[in-house]
C-alpha positions in Angstrom: -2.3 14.8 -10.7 -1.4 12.7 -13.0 -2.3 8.9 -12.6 -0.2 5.7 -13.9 -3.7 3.7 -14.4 -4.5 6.8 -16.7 -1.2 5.6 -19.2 -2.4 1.9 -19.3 -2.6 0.4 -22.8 -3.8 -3.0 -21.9 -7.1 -1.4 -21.3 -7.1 -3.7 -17.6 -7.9 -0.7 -15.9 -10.4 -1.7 -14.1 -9.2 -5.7 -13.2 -5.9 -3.0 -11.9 -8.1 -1.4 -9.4 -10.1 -4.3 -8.9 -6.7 -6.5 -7.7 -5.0 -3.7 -5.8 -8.1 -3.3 -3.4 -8.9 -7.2 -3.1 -11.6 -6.7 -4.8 -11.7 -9.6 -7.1 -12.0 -13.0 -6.4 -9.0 -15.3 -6.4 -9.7 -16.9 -10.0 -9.6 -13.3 -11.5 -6.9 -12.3 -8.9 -4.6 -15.0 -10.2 -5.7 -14.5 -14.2 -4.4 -10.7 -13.6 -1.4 -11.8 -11.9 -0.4 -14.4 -15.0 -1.7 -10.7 -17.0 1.1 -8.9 -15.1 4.1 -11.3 -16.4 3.2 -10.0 -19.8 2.4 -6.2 -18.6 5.0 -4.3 -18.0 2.5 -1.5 -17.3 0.3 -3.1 -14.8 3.1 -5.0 -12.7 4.5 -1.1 -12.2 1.9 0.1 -11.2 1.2 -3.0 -9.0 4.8 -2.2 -7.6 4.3 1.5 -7.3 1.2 1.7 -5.3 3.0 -1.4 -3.3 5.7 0.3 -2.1 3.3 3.8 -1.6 1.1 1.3 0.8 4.3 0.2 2.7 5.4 3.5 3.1 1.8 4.1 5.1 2.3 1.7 7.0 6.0 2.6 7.9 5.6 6.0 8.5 2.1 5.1 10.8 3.8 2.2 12.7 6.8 4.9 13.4 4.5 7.7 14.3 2.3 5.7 16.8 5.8 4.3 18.1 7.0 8.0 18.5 3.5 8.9 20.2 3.7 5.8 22.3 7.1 6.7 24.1 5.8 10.2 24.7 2.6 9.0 26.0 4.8 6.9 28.3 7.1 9.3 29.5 4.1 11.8 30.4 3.0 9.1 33.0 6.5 7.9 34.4 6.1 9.6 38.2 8.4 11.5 39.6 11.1 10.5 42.5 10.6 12.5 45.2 12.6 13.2 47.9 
């Protein structure tokens, strides 16, 4: 599989990783984001694994909705007569 950090040319691979996973503090988080207006690499990639992360958490939020409303209907009782 074939990895967008792997084509950087910036050689910010690691401050890319490092950003995406909060893993930097906010002096080096805001240095790579003044990086990024200049990086047409990193601010793609940035972007990219933005959008995979907010598809996640679409497709989770809809598939515990989904289980949800079965979950409910399983324990809706029955009307007898």
């Amino acid at each position: 599989m074939d990895s967008g950090i792997d084509r950087l040319t910036c050689g910010r691979e690691e401050e890319l990783v490092g950003f995406l996973y909060g893993e930097i503090d906010e002096v080096e988080a805001q240095t790579f984001r003044g990086h990024m207006q200049d990086c047409a690499s990193c601010s793609s990639e940035v972007m990219a694994f933005r959008n995979v992360r907010q598809s996640v958490i679409d497709w989770r939020n809809e598939s515990l909705s989904a289980q949800s409303h079965a979950d409910l209907g399983s324990h809706i009782p029955t009307r007898r007569r």
